[in-house]
C-alpha positions in Angstrom: -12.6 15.9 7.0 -15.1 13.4 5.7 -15.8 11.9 2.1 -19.8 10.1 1.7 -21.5 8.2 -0.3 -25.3 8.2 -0.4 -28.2 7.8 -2.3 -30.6 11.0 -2.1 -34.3 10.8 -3.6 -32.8 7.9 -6.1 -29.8 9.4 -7.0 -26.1 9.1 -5.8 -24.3 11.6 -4.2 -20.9 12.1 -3.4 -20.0 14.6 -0.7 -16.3 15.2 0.9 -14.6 18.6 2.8 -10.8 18.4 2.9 -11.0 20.8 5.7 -11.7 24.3 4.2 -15.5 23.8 1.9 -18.2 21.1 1.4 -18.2 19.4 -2.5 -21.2 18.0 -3.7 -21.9 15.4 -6.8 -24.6 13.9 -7.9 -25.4 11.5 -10.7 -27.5 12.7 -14.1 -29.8 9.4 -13.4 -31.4 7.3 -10.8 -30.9 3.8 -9.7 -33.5 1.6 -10.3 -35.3 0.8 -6.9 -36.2 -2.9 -8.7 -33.9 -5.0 -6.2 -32.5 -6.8 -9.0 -30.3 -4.6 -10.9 -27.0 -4.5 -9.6 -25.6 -1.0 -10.2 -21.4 -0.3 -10.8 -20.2 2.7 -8.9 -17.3 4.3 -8.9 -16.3 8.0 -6.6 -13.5 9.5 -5.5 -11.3 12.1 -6.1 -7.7 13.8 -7.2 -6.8 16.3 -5.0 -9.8 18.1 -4.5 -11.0 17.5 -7.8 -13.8 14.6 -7.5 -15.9 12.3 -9.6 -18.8 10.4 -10.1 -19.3 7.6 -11.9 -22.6 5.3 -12.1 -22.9 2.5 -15.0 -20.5 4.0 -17.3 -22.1 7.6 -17.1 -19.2 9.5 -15.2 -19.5 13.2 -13.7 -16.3 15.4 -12.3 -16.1 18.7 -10.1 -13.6 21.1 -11.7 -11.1 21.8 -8.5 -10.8 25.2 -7.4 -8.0 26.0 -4.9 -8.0 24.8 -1.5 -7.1 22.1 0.7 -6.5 18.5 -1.3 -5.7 15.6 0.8 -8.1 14.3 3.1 -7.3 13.3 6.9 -9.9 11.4 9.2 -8.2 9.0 11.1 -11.8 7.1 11.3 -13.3 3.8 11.0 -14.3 3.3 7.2 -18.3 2.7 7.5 -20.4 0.6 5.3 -24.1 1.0 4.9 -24.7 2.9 7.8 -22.9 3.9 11.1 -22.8 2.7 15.2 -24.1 6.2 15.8 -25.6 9.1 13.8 -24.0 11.6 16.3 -20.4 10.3 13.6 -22.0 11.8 10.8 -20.8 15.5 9.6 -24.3 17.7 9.3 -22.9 18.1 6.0 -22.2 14.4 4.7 -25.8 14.0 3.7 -28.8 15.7 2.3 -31.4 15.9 5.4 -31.1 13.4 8.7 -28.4 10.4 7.7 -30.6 6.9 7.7 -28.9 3.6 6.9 -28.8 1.9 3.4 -31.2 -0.8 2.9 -30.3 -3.0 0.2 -27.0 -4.8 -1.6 -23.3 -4.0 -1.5 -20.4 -6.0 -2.8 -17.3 -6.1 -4.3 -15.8 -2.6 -2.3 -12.5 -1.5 -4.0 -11.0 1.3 -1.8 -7.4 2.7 -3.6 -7.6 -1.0 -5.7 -7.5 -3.4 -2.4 -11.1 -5.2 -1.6 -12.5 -4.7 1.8 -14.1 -8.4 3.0 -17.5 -8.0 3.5 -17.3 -10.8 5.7 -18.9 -11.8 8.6 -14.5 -12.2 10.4 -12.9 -9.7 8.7 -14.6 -6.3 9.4 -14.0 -4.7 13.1 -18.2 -5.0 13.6 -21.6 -4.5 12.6 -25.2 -5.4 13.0 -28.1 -6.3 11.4 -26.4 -7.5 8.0 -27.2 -10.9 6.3 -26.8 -12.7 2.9 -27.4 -10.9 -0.1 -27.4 -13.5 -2.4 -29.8 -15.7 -0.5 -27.4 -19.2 -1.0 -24.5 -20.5 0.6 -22.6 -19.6 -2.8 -22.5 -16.3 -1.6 -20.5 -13.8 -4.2 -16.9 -14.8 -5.6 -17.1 -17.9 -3.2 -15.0 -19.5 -5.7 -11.7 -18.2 -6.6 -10.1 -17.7 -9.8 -13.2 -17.6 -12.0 -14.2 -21.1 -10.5 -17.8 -22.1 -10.7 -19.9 -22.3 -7.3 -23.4 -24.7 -7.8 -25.3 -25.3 -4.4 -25.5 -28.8 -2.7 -27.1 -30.1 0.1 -24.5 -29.9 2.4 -23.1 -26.8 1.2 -21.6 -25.8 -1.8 -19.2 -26.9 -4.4 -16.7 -25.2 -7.1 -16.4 -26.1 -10.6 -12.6 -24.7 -11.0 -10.7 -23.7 -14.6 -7.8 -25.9 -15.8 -5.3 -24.4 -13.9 -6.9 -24.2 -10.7 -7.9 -26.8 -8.0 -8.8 -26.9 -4.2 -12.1 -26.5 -2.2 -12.6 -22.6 -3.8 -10.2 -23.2 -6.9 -7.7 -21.1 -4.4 -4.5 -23.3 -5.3 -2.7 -23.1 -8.4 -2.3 -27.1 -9.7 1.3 -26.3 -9.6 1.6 -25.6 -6.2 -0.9 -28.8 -5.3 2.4 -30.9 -4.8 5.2 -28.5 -3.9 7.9 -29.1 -2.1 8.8 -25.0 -0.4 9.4 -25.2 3.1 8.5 -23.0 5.8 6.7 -20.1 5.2 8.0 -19.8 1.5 5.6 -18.9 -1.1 4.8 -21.3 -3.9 4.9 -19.1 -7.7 2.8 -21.0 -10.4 4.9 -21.1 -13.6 2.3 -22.4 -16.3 4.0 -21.5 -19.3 6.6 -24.6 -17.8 4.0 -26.5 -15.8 6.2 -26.0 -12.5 6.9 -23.7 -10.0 9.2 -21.6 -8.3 9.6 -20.8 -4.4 9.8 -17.6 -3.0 12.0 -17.8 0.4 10.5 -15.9 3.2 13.4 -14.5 5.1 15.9 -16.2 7.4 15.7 -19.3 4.3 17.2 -20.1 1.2 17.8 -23.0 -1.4 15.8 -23.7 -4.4 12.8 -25.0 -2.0 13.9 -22.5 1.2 15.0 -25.7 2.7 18.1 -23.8 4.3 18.0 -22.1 7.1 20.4 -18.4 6.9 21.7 -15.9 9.2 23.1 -12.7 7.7 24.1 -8.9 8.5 24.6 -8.3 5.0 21.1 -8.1 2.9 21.0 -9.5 -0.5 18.2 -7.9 -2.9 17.6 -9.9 -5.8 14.7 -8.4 -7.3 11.2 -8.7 -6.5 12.6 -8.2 -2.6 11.7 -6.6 0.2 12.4 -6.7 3.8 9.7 -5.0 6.3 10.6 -3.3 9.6 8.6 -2.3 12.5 10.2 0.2 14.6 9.6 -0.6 18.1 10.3 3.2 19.4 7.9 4.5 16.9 5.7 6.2 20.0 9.0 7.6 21.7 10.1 9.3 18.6 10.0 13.0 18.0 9.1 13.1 14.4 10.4 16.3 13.7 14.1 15.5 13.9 14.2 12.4 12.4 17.6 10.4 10.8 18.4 7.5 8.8 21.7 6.1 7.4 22.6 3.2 5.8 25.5 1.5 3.6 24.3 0.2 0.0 26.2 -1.1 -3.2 24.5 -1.8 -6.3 25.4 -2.2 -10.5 21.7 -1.0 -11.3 20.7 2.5 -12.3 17.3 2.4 -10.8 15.7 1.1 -7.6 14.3 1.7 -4.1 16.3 1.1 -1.3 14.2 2.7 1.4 10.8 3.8 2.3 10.1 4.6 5.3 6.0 4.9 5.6 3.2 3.0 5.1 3.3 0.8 1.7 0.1 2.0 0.3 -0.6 4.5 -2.6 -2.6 6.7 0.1 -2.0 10.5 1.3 0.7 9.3 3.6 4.0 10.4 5.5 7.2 9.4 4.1 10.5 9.6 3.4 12.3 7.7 0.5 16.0 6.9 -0.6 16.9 5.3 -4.0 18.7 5.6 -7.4 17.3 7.2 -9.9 19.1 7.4 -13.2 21.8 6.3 -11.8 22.0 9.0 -9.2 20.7 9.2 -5.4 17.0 10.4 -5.3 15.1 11.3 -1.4 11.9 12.1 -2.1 10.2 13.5 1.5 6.3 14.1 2.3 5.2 15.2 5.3 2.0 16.6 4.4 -0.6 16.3 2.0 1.0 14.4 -0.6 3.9 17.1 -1.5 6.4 15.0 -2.4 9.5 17.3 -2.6 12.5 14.9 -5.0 16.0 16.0 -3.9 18.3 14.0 -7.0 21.5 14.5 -6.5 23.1 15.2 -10.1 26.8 16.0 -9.5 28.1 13.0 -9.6 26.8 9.4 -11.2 28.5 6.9 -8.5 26.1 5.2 -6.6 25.8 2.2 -9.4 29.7 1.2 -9.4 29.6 -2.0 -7.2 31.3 -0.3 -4.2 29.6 0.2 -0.9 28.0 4.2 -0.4 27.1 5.7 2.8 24.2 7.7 2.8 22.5 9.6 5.5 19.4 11.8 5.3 18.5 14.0 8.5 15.5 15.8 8.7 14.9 18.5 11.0 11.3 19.9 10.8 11.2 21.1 7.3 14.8 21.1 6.3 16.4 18.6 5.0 20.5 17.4 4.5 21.4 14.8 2.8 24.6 13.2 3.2 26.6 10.7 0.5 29.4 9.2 1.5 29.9 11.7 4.2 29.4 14.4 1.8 26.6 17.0 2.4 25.0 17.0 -1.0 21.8 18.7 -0.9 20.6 21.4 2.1 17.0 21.9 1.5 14.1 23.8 3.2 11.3 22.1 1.6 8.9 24.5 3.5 9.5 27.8 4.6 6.0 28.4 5.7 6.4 25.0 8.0 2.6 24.2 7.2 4.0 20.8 8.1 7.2 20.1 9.8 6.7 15.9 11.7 7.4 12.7 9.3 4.2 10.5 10.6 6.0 7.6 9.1 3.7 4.8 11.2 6.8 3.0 12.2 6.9 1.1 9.4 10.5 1.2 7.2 10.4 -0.9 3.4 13.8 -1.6 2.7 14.4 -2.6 -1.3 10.6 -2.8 -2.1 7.1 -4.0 -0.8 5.0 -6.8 -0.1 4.1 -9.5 -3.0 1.9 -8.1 -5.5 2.8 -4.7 -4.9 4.4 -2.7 -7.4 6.8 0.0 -6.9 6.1 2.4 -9.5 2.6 1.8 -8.0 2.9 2.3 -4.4 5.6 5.4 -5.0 3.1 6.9 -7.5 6.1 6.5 -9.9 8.8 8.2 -7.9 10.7 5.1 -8.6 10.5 2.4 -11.2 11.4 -0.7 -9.9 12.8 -2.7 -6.5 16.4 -2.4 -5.7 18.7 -4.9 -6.9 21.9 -5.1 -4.6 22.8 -5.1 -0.8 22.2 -3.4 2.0 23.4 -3.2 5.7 23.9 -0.8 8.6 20.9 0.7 8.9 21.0 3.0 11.9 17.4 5.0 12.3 17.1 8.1 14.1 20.4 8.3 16.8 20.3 4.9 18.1 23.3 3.4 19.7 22.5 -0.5 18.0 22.1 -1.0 14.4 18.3 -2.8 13.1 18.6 -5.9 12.6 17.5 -7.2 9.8 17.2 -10.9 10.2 14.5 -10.3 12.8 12.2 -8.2 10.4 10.1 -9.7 8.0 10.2 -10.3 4.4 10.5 -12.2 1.0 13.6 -13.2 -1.3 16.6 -11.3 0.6 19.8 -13.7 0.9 23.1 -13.9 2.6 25.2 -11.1 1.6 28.1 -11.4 3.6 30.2 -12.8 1.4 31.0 -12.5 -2.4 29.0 -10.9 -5.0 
């Protein structure tokens, strides 16, 4: 599988195989070859349906049936490549040459790539674009950047201060403690502090120990399975205990916490009623919702298991077996590649969950959580030792 972007003759072209036929776009106009236009450009696809787009003027390949999600399990290359021996016959028009020119401001699925000279795994033979030490967006937050003769200085908005304008004024002064993120509130010219986990108080001045998880909203703990690579991802098992007075929310997701074509399994409310969504393959998400019975959002504590064994699927709630699925007969696909990675009650800062779960669930889960057993391990995970954001003591009270 590959997906390629080029420029052919003056034009753009967009060329990707999902594993069964070669698509090719390209755009009704040229650039201009002028080295000082800067051109937007915009490609990608849904499914296998792609599309084009270059300064507004957008172009789309009508899918036909076939393969849709795209696997490559490669390095993401950027104006050329370490070696032309990486690049598919097929990716390009006649021998692949590198790109000689601009790029900035990459977007890949919404998150920015740094084009800078730490971030990236390597390169060579890249400079400055812009030709001064400003550089592109090296002021934050719609600061200003002017050129001095020992460097560089931002002009930053109202709201904004620091070397790049990168710190709100109303988190200049604040008092959070360790590791605890500062929140801007500007409508009350404060702040609030979000407790990273193993803290709370309203600066995260207290230290906290807890086997009980406390979801408040805008939570999320993050778990690494260390037996990830001794796992046999075809028989995989999860179980935890969970109460909650809310009708909607995610309580797990285990998978990688990006809107991508991506393992996973998932276990929250929907409606009021216990939703597992499962993907093991190309994005086919198959929702079991269990209907019977609108329970889970009474404030009492509900055991739920979900075992899945190649392509079939039981789900358990409250040591019921609810729902006995084979979500594929043909067992095209039958291993959760989950990455070892488990969300529990939502994702990182600035994610969204409608976003992430391509709106499989609406919103984080507000409640608690504890006894999470993964697969048929003796010990139970322990929370405290994952990471994480705005999860409290639950062991006690409400």
């Amino acid at each position: 599988d590959f997906l390629c972007i080029s420029l052919v003759n003056g034009f753009i072209q967009l060329r990707y195989n999902l594993g069964d036929k070669t698509v090719i776009l390209q755009t009704f106009q040229k650039v201009q070859a002028n080295g000082n236009t800067w051109h937007a450009l915009k490609a990608g696809r849904v499914g296998n349906e792609g599309y084009l787009d270059l300064d507004g003027i957008n172009m789309t390949q009508k899918a036909s049936p076939g393969m849709n999600a795209l696997d490559t399990h490669t390095d993401f290359f950027v104006g050329g490549v370490s070696s032309l021996s990486l690049v598919n016959s097929m990716a390009v028009e006649n021998e692949p040459t590198g790109f000689t020119g601009c790029i900035r401001e990459i977007l890949i699925n919404n998150r920015e790539l740094k084009l800078t000279v730490a971030d990236p795994k390597g390169g060579a033979n890249v400079g400055d674009c812009d030709g001064t030490v400003c550089g592109y967006s090296v002021c934050k937050n719609n600061g200003t950047c002017r050129v001095e003769t020992s460097g560089f200085s931002c002009s930053c908005p109202q709201e904004w201060t620091g070397s790049t304008c990168e710190q709100s004024i109303h988190c200049s002064q604040s008092k959070c403690g360790s590791q605890a993120l500062c929140i801007p509130q500007p409508t009350s010219l404060s702040y609030i502090c979000v407790c990273a986990l193993g803290w709370s108080g309203k600066y995260c001045e207290n230290k906290i120990n807890f086997f009980i998880a406390k979801f408040v909203g805008n939570s999320y703990i993050k778990y690494t399975d260390p037996y990830y690579g001794r796992r046999d991802l075809q028989h995989s098992r999860i179980s935890l205990n969970f109460t909650t007075n809310q009708t909607e929310g995610l309580i797990v997701w285990m998978g990688k916490g990006e809107d991508e074509d991506n393992d996973f399994l998932a276990i929250g409310l929907a409606n009021g009623t216990l939703k597992v969504v499962i993907n093991l393959g190309e994005r086919i998400s198959v929702p079991l919702i269990h209907s019977k019975y609108s329970t889970c959002c009474d404030e009492r504590w509900h055991f739920v298991t979900v075992v899945q064994n190649q392509t079939c699927i039981k789900v358990y709630l409250d040591e019921e077996l609810i729902c006995f699925e084979d979500i594929d007969p043909h067992r095209k696909y039958t291993a959760l590649n989950y990455g070892g990675i488990c969300y529990f009650g939502g994702f990182e800062i600035g994610k969204t969950v409608n976003t992430v779960t391509t709106g499989l669930f609406q919103k984080g889960f507000i409640g608690k959580i504890k006894d999470v057993v993964l697969f048929q391990d003796s010990r139970k995970i322990q929370l405290m030792k994952a990471e994480g954001y705005n999860v409290y003591n639950g062991n006690y009270g409400n």
